[in-house]
N, C-alpha and C positions, 0 to 999 in steps of 0.2 A: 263662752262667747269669744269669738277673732279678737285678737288687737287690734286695736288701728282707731280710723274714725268714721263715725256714722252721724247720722243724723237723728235725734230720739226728739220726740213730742213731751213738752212739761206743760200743763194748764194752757194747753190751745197755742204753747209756741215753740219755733221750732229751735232745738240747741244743737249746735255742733259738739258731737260728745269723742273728745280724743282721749282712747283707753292705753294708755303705757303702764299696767299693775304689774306688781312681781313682775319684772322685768332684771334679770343678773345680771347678762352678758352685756357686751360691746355688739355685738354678732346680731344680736336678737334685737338688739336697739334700733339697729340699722336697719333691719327686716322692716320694723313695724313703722320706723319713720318713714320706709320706702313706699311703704302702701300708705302712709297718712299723707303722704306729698301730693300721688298718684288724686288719693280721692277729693284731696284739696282742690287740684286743678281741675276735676269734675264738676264741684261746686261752682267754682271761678267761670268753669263754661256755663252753666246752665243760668248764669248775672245773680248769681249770689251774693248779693254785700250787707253790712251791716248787722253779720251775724252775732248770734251770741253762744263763745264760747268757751268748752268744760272742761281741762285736761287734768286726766287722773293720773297721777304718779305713786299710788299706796304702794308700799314694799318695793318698789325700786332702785333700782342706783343707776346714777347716767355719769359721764364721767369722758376724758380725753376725746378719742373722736366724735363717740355718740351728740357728748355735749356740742361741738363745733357745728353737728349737723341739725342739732333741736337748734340751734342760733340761730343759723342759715334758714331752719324752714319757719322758724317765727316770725322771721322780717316780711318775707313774701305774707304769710299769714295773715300777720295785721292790718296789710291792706284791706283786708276782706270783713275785719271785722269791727262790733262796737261796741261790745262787753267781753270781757276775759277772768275767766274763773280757775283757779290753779286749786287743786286735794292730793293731799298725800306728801307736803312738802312741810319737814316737821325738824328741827334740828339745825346740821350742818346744812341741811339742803336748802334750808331759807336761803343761806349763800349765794348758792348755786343760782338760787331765783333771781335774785337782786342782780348779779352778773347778767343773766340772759335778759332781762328789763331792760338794760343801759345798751346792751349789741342789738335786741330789737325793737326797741320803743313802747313794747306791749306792756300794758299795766295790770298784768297777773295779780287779781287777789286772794290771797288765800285762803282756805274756809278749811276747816275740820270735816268736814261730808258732802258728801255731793248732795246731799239734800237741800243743805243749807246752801249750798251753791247754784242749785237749781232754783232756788227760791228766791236768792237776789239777783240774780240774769234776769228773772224774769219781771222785777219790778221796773215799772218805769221811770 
């Protein structure tokens, strides 16, 4: 399946599911942040708010640009939403999380599977 982000159906609701897996490059980062921006501002037009949502990071690495621009598009992001689910963020990358928290205000929780992160998005 594409990188980027779509919209998936869990137990009758709907998540914003952002896929950044195995992602190496700087290059490739910025590709798929370009089209997760792109379909953000899709959402944003169609009065999307209050969403809930999933970003998968398993086997990636994000890092100097990339990072500045996941920053930049978190901020815009979180206006739109009101749950935040982070996968794949294991290690040093906790770091990384905890920095992008503080520059976008989002409160990325981290779960071990998207399962388990689909599962508490969707509790009320």
């Amino acid at each position: 399946m594409e990188k980027g982000a779509r919209f998936i159906e869990y137990k009758g609701k709907e998540i914003y599911f952002v896929d950044y897996t195995n992602i190496k490059t700087t290059e490739e980062f910025l590709e798929v942040i370009k089209k997760t921006n792109a379909f953000r501002e899709q959402a944003r037009a169609m009065g999307k708010k209050d969403i809930l949502l999933l970003v998968d990071f398993t086997g990636s690495y994000v890092y100097g640009e990339a990072l500045d621009a996941l920053k930049k598009s978190g901020k815009i992001t979180k206006e739109l939403t009101k749950k935040e689910a982070v996968v794949g963020v294991t290690g040093a990358k906790k770091i990384l999380l905890q920095i992008a928290q503080v520059f976008t205000g989002m409160q990325l929780r981290p779960f071990d599977t998207v399962e388990e992160a689909k599962e508490w998005l969707v509790r009320d």
